[in-house]
C-alpha positions as CSV (number, residue, x, y, z in Angstrom):
1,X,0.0,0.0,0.0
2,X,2.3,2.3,0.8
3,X,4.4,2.0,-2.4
4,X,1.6,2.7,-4.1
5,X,1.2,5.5,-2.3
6,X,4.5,6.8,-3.0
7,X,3.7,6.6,-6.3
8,X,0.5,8.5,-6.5
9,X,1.9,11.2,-4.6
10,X,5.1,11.4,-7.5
11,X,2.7,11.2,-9.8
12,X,0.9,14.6,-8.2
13,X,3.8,16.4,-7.5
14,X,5.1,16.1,-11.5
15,X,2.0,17.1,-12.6
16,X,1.7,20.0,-10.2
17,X,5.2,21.0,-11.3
18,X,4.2,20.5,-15.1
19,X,1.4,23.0,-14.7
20,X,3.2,25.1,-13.0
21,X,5.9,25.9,-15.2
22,X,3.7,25.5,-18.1
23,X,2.1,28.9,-16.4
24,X,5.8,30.3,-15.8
25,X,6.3,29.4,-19.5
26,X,3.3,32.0,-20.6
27,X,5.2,35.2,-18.6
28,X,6.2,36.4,-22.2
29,X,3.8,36.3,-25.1
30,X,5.0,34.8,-28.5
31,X,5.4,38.3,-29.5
32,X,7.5,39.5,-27.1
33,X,9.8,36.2,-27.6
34,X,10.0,37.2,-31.0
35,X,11.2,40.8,-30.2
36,X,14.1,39.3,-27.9
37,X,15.2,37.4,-30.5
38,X,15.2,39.5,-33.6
39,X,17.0,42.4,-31.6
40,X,19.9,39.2,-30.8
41,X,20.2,38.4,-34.4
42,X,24.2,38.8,-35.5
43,X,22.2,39.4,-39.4
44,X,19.9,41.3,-38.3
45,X,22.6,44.1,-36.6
46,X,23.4,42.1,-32.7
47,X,27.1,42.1,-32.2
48,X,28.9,38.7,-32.0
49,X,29.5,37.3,-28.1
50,X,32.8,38.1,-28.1
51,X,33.2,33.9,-26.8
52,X,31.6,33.1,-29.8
53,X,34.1,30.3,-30.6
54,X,34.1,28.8,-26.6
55,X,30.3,28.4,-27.8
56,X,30.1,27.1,-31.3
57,X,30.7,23.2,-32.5
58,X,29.8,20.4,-34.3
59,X,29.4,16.2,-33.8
60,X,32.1,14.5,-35.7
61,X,30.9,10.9,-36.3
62,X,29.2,8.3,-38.6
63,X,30.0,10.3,-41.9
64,X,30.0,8.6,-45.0
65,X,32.9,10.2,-46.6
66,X,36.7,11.7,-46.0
67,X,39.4,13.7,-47.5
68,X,42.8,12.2,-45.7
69,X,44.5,8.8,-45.0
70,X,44.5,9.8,-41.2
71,X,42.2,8.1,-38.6
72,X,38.6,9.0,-39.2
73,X,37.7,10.2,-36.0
74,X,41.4,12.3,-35.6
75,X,40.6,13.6,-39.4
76,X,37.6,15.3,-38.6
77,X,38.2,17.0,-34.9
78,X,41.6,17.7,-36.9
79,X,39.2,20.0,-39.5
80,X,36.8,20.9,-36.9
81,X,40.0,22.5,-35.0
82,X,41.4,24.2,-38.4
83,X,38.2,25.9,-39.4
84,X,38.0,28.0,-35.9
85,X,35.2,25.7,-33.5
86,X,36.1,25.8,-30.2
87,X,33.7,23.0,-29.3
88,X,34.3,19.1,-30.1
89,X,31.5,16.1,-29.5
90,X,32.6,12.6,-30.4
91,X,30.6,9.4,-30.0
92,X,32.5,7.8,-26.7
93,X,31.2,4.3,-27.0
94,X,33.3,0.7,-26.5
95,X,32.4,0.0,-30.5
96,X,33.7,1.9,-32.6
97,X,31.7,1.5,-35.6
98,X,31.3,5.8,-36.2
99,X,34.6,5.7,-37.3
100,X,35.4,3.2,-39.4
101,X,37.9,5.1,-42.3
102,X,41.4,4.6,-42.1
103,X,41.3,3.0,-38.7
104,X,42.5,0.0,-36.8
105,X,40.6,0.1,-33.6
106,X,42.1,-3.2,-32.3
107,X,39.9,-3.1,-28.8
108,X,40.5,-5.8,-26.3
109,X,36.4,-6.8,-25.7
110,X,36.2,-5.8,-22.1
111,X,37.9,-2.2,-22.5
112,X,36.3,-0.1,-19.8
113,X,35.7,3.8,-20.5
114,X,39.3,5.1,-18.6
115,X,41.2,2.8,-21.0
116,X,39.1,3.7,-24.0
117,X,40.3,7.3,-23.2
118,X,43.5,5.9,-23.5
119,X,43.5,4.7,-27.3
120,X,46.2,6.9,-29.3
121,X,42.7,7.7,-31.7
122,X,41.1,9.7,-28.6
123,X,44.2,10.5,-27.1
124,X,44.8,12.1,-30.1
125,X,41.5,14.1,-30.4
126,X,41.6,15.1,-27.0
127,X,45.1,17.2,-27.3
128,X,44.0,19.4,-29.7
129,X,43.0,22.6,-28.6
130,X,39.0,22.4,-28.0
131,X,38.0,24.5,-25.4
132,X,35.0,21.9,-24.7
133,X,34.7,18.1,-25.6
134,X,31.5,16.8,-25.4
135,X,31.8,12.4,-24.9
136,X,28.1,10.7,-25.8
137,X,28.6,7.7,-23.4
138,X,26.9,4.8,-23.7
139,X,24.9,2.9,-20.6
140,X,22.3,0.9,-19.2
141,X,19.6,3.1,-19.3
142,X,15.8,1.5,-19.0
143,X,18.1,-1.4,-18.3
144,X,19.3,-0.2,-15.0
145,X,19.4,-2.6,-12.0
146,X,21.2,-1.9,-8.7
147,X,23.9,-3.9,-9.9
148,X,24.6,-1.7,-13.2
149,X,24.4,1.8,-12.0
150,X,27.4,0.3,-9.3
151,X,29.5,-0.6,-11.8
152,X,28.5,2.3,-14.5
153,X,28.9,4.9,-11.0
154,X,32.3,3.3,-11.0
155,X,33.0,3.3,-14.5
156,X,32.3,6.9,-14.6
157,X,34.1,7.6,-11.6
158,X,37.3,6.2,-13.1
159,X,37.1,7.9,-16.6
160,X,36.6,11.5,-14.7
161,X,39.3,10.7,-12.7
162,X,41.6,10.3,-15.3
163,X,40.6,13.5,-17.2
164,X,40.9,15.3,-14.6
165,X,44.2,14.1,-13.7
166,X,45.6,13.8,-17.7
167,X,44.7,17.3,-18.3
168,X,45.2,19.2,-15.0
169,X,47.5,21.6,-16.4
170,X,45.0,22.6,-19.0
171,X,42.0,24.9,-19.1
172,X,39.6,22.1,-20.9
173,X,36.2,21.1,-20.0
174,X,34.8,17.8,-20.7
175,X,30.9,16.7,-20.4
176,X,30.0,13.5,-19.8
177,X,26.5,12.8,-21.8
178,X,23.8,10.1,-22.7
179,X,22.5,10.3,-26.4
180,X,18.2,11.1,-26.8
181,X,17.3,10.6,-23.3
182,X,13.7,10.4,-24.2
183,X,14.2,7.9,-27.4
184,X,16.3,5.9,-24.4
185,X,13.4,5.6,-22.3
186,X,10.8,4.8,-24.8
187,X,13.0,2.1,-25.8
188,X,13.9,3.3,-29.2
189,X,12.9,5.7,-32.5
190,X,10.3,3.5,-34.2
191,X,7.0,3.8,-34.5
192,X,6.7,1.8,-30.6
193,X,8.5,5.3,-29.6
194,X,5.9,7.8,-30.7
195,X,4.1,8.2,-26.8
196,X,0.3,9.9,-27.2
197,X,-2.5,10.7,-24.6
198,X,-4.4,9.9,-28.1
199,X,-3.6,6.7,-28.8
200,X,-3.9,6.2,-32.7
201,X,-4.2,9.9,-33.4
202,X,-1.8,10.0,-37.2
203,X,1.1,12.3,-37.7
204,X,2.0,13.4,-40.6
205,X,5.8,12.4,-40.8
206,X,8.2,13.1,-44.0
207,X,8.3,9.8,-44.6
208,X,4.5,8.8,-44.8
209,X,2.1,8.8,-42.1
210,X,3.0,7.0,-38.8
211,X,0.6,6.8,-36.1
212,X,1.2,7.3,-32.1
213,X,1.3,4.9,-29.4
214,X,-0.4,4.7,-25.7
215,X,1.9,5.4,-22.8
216,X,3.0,2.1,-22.0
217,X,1.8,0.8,-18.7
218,X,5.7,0.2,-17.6
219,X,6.4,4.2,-18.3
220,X,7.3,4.7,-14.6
221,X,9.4,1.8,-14.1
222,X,11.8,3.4,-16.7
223,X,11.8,6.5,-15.5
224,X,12.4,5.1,-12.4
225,X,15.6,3.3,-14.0
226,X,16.4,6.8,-15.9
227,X,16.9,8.4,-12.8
228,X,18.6,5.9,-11.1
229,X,21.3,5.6,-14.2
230,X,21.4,9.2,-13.7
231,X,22.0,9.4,-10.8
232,X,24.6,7.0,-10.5
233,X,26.4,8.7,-13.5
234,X,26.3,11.9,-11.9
235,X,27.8,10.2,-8.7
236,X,30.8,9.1,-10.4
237,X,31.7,12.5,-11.7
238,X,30.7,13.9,-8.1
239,X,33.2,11.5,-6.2
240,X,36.1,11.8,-9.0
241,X,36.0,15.7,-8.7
242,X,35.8,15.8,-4.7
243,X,39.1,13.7,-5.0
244,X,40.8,15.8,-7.8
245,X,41.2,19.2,-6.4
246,X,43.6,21.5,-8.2
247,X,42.4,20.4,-11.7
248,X,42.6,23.3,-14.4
249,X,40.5,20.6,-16.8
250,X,36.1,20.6,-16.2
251,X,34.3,17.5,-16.3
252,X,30.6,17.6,-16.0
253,X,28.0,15.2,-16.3
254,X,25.0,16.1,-18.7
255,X,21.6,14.5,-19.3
256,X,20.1,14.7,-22.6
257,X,16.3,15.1,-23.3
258,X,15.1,14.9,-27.3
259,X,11.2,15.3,-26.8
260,X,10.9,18.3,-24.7
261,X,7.5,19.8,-26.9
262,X,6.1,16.8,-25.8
263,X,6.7,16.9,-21.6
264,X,5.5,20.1,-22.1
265,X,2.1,18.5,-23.1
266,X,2.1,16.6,-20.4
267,X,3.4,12.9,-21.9
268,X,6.2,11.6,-19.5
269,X,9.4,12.6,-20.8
270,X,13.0,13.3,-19.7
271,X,12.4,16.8,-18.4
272,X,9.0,16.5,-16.8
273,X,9.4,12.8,-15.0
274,X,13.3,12.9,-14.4
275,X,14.6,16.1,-14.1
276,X,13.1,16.9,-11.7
277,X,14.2,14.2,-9.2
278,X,17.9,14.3,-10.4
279,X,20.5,16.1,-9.3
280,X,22.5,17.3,-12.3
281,X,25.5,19.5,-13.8
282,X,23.7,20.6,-16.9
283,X,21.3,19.6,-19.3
284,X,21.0,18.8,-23.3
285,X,18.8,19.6,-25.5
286,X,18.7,17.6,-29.1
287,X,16.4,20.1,-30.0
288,X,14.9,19.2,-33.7
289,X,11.3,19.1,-31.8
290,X,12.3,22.6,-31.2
291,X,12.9,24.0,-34.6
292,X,9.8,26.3,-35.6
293,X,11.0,28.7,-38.1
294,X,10.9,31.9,-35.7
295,X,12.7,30.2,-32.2
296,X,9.8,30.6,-29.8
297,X,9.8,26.8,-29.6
298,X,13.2,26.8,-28.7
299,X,12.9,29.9,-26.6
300,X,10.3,28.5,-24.4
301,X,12.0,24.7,-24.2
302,X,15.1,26.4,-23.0
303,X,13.2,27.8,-20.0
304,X,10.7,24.4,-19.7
305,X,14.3,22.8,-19.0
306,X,15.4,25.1,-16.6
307,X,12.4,25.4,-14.6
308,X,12.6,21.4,-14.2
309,X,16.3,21.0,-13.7
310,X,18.1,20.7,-10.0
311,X,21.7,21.7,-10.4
312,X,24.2,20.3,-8.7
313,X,26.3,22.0,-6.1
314,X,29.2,22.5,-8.1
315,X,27.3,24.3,-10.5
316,X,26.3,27.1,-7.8
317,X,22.8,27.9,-8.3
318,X,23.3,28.3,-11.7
319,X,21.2,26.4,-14.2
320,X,22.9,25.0,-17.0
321,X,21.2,23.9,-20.7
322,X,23.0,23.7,-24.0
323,X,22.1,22.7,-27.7
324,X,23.7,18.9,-27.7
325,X,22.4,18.3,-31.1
326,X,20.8,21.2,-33.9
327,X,21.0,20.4,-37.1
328,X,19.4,21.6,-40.9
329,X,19.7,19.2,-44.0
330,X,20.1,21.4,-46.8
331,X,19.1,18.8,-49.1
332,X,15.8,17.2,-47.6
333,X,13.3,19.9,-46.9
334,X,11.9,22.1,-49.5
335,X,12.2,25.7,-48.5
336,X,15.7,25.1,-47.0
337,X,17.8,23.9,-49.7
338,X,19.2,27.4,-50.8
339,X,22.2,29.4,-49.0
340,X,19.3,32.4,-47.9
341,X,16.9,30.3,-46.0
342,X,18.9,28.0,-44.3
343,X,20.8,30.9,-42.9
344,X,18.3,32.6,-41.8
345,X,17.0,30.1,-39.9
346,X,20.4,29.6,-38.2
347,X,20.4,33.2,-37.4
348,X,16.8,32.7,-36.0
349,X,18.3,29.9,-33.5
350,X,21.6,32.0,-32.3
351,X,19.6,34.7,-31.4
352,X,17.6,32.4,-29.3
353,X,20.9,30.9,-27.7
354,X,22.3,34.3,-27.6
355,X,19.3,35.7,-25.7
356,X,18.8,32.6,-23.2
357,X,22.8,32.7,-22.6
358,X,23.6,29.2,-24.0
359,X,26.9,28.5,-23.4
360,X,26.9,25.3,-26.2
361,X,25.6,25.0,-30.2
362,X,26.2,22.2,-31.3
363,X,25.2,21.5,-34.8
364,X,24.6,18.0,-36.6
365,X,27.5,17.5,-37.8
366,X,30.7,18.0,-39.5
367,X,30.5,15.1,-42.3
368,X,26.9,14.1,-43.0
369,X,25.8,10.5,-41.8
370,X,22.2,10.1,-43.8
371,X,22.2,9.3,-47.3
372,X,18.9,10.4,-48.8
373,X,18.2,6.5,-49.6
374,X,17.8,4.6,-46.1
375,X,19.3,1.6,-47.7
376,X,22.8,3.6,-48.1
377,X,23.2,4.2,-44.4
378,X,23.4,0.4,-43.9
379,X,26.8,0.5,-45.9
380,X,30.1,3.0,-45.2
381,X,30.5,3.2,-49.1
382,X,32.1,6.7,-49.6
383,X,28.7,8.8,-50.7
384,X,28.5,11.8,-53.1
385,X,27.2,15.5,-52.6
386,X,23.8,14.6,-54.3
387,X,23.2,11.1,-52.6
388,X,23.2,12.9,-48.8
389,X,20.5,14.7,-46.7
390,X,23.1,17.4,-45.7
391,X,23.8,17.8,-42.0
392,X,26.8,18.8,-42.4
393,X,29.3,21.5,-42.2
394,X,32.1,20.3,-45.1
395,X,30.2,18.4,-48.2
396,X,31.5,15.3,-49.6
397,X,33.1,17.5,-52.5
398,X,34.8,19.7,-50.0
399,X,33.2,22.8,-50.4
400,X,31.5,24.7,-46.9
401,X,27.7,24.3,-45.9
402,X,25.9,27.1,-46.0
403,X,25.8,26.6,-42.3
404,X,29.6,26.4,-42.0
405,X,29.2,29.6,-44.0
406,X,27.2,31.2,-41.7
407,X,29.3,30.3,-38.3
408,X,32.6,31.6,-40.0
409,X,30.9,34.8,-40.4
410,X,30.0,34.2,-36.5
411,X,33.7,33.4,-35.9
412,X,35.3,36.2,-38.2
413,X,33.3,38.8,-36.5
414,X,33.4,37.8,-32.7
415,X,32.9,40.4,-30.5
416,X,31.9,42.5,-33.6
417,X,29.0,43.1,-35.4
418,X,28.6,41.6,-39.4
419,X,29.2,44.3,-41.7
């Protein structure tokens, strides 16, 4: 009786919360959110934060092309570093398969994640001169028993004790993140993903029509394993840090969320269920349910997250969300295949990130990893310009995005405004 109980009274006090902030979240109207971002805009006049390269980076992984004979994964943070981003994300995980070019992984089959950090490849990436590398770090997730957060709390533990001791004499900052919290915790992206109150209610997906799911009957038993993996992440990184002192290196632990539009309607999520009984460093957004053309989807999620989120005491109060994962393909939607449009949606976004103090953008990605054909993402045949989607920044042919045209003007002109 009493768990149940428990239960009903969690259930209330999320709820509460939810409506709650959901009232917060209506403080500005969607004009006024509009006005704060067009008077933020770097093309529309707003000068450049003069950190704009502490703030700015891209994912390098899972490409389906390359330009050197170096390792994959060092080839790309190698261009990422050359064309002026201060900020690195790499796929962290004990398989290697998102970086397959050029590379002879040669990893024994119980590596743990302090030893993985030790492979010449990351090694490597990690001395080059990022202000901030993001890790996405594989775990248990819905999966978590007592037994696995122990040894992923200790896992953790040992990899931030490393960083911080590898790099103490530099001023680097490393978070330690899951990928698409929410995707996690409904078990995957398919259609079994796509949580409704409406049960078969259709959506209208580029891909055809796909309809939505119930709320499984297990939903709080993995959110109660989402914040116990959590939580014994966050743990590790607490007790590594208390131990390593006089560190000049940063390591933080971040939790991802992916469907934030949809914990603000209420559907248990990431930031709605979980959030809100975690402690945690800082929070990211992969924030493609965020993307309406004029920000105020992205304005408001930014303060959804924070009004859910408990910092941790090393963070002061302060309440920490970043852009994990942002990314336009230039050659999938109609309306945002030409160099105007695209960058003036990526000016739209800034000025959101600029005006809710973002300290992290990071855009999907550096080399594009979907093929416009789902059958060529199967295969790590070497694509061609026309044959990919186009998250990227460099195209297979070499030339710049129009996004990575846009951020060098960011970068050119920091502290400045574009002339």
């Amino acid at each position: 009786m009493m768990k149940y109980l428990l239960s009903f009274l969690l259930i209330i006090f999320i709820i509460s919360n939810c409506l709650a902030q959901s009232t917060k979240s209506k403080v500005l109207t969607d004009e006024q959110i509009t006005a704060v971002i067009e008077k933020r805009r770097p093309l529309k006049g707003a000068k450049v934060p003069a950190d704009m390269k502490a703030r700015l980076g891209a994912t390098h992984v899972a490409g389906k092309y390359y330009f050197t004979s170096e390792p994959y994964i060092i080839e790309g943070s190698r261009k990422l570093s050359e064309m002026g981003y201060g900020v690195l994300k790499l796929w962290f995980r004990k398989n290697p398969g998102g970086y397959p070019y050029n590379s002879n992984w040669n990893l024994p089959k119980e590596i743990t994640l302090k030893e993985l950090a030790q492979h010449p490849y990351y090694a490597a990436c990690f001395d080059m001169p990022f202000s901030t590398i993001a890790l996405s770090v594989d775990g248990a997730g819905i999966r978590t028993t007592d037994e696995s957060a122990a040894a992923e709390e200790k896992e953790i533990y040992d990899l931030t004790k490393y960083l911080l001791e590898k790099y103490k004499d530099r001023n680097v900052t490393f978070i330690i993140h899951n990928w698409e919290g929410d995707w996690m915790m409904r078990g995957g992206t398919g259609d079994q993903g796509r949580w409704s109150r409406n049960p078969g209610q259709v959506v209208k997906a580029v891909d055809g029509d796909r309809y939505t799911v119930k709320v499984p009957d297990d939903s709080m038993q993995r959110v109660n394993a989402m914040v116990k993996w959590y939580q014994a992440r966050q743990q590790g990184v607490n007790k590594a840090r208390a131990e390593a002192k006089n560190s000049k290196c940063k390591v933080y632990h971040a939790i991802e969320a992916n469907k934030v539009m949809d914990s603000m309607e209420g559907i248990p999520g990431i930031v709605n269920y979980v959030l809100p009984r975690v402690e945690t460093d800082m929070v990211s957004w992969s924030s493609y349910d965020g993307m309406d053309p004029k920000g105020i989807k992205l304005y408001r999620g930014i303060d959804y997250i924070r009004w859910n989120m408990r910092p941790t005491k090393e963070m002061r109060g302060k309440k920490v969300v970043f852009l994990g994962e942002i990314g336009i393909p230039e050659q999938r939607y109609e309306g945002l295949t030409e160099k105007g449009p695209v960058q003036e949606r990526w000016d739209t976004f800034i000025g959101v990130c600029i005006a809710q103090k973002v300290p992290y953008v990071i855009q999907w990605e550096l080399y594009c990893n979907e093929p416009k054909n789902e059958e060529l993402r199967k295969l790590v045949d070497v694509r061609k310009t026309d044959e990919m989607r186009g998250f990227w920044l460099i195209r297979p042919d070499g030339s710049m995005s129009f996004a990575a045209e846009y951020f060098d003007k960011l970068l050119r002109n920091a502290g400045k405004k574009i002339l």
